[in-house]
C-alpha positions in Angstrom: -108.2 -65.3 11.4 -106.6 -68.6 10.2 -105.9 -71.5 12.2 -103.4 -73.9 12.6 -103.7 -76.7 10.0 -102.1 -79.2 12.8 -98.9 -80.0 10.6 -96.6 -77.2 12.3 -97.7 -74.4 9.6 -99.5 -72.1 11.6 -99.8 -70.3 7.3 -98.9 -67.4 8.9 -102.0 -67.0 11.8 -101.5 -65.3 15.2 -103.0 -66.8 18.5 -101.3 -63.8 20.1 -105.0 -63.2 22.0 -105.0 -66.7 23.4 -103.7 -67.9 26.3 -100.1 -70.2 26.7 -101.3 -73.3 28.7 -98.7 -75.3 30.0 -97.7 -78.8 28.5 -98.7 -81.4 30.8 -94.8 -83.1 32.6 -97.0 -86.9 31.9 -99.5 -88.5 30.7 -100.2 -89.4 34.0 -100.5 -85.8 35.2 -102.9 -84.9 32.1 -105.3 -87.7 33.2 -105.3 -86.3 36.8 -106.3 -82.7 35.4 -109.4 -84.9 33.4 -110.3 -86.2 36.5 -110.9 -82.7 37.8 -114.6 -82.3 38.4 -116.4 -78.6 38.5 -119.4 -80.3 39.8 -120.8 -83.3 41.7 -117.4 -83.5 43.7 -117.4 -85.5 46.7 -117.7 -82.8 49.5 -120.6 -81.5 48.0 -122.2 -85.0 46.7 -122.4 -85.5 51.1 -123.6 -81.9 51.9 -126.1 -82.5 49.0 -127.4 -85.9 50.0 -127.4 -84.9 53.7 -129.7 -81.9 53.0 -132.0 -84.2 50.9 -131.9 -86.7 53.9 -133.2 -84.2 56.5 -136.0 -82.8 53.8 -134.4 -79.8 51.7 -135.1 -79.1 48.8 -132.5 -77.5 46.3 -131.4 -77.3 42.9 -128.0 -78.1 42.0 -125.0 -76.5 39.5 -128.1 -74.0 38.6 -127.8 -70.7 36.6 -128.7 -67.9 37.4 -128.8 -65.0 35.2 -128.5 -61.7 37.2 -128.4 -58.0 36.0 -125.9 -56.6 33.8 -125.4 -60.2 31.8 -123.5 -61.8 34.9 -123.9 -65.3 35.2 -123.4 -67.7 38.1 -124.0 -71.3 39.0 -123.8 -72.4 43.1 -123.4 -75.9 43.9 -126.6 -75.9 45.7 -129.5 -72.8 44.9 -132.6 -72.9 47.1 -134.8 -70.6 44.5 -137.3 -69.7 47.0 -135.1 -68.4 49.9 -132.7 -67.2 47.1 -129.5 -68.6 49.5 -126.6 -70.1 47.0 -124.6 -72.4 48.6 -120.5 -73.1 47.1 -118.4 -75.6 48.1 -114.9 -74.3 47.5 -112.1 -76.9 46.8 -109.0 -75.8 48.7 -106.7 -75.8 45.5 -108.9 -74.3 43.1 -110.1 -71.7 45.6 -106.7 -70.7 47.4 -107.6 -71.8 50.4 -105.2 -69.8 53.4 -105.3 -73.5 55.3 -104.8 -76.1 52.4 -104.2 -74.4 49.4 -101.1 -75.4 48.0 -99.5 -73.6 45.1 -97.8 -75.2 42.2 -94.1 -75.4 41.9 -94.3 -76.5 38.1 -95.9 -74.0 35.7 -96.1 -71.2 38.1 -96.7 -68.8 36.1 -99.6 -69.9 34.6 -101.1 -71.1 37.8 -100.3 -68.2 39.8 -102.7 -65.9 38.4 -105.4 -68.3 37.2 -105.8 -69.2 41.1 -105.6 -65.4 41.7 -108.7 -65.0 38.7 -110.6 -67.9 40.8 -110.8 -65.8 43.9 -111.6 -62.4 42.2 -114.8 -63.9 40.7 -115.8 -65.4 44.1 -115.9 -62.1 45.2 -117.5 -60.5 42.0 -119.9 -63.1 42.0 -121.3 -63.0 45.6 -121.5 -59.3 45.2 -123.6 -59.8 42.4 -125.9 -62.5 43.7 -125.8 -59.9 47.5 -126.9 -57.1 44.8 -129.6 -59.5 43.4 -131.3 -60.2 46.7 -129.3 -63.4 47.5 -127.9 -65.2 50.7 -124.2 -66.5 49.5 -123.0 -69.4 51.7 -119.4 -70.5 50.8 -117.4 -73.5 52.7 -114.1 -75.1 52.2 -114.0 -78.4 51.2 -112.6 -79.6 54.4 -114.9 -78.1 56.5 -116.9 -80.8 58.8 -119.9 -82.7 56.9 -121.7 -81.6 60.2 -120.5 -77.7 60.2 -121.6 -77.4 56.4 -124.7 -78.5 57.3 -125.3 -77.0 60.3 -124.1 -73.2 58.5 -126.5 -74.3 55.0 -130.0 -75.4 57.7 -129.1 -72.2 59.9 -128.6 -69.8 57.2 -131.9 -71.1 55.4 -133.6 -70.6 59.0 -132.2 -67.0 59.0 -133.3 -66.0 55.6 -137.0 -65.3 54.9 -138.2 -65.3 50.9 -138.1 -62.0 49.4 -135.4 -60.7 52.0 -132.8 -58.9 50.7 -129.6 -60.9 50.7 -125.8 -61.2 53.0 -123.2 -62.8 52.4 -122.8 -66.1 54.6 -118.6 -66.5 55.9 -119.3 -69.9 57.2 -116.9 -72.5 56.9 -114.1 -69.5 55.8 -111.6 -69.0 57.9 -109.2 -65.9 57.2 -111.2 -64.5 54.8 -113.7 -61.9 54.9 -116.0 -60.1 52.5 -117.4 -62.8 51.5 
């Protein structure tokens, strides 16, 4: 496959297989995308530091490679209890609450928010099938709530027990 040369002449290539992303409206806009984190955002930079202030240890934005080549990475893993924790931004996530959905370029986000929440559920059925204790909460949820779900889950779950799925900090949603 060829690809474009960057002067207009795509010299007859085809990026038929790759996906239309939308122009950004500003340059202001495109810098607010950049600023997008996947990890170390805010909510979980204070559920992080108040675990590490009350003695848990954890390791953060950590692979794991689980049976049948899937791969996943919670904000905060605690390896021994096998309990992955995710702190869900309400956009990114679809939150029922907050989640707000685009008006510009709906039809690109429409379906990527729709992918996000399909491999949510993909992935804690694979880490549940793996022997894993998935905890996920909404960005907005309480510093104190996230805390108090994370210390009471990991008070729950015994290493080497097989693992559930944790709906704390979810509201309307189940399966998780």
């Amino acid at each position: 496959m060829r690809y474009p040369r960057g002067d207009g002449d795509t010299d007859g290539a085809s990026l038929s297989g790759v996906a239309d992303y939308p122009h950004p409206s500003s340059e202001g806009r495109s810098a607010n995308m950049r600023a997008n984190r996947r990890t170390d955002t805010k909510p979980e930079l204070a559920l992080r530091h108040a675990l590490h202030r009350l003695g848990y240890r954890y390791r953060k934005d950590y692979r794991l490679d689980l049976d049948g080549g899937r791969r996943v990475r919670p904000d905060i893993a605690f390896t021994a209890r096998k309990v992955a924790v995710f702190v869900d931004g309400c956009f990114w996530h679809a939150c029922p609450e907050h989640g707000s959905k685009p008006r510009a370029n709906e039809w690109y986000w429409g379906p990527k928010l729709i992918k996000n929440v399909e491999r949510d559920r993909i992935n804690d059925a694979a880490l549940i099938l793996a022997g894993w204790t998935v905890v996920r909460l909404w960005e907005h949820v309480p510093l104190d709530d996230a805390i108090s779900a994370v210390v009471t889950t990991l008070a729950e779950t015994v290493p080497g027990r097989s693992g559930r799925s944790g709906q704390s900090g979810q509201s309307g949603q189940s399966g998780q």
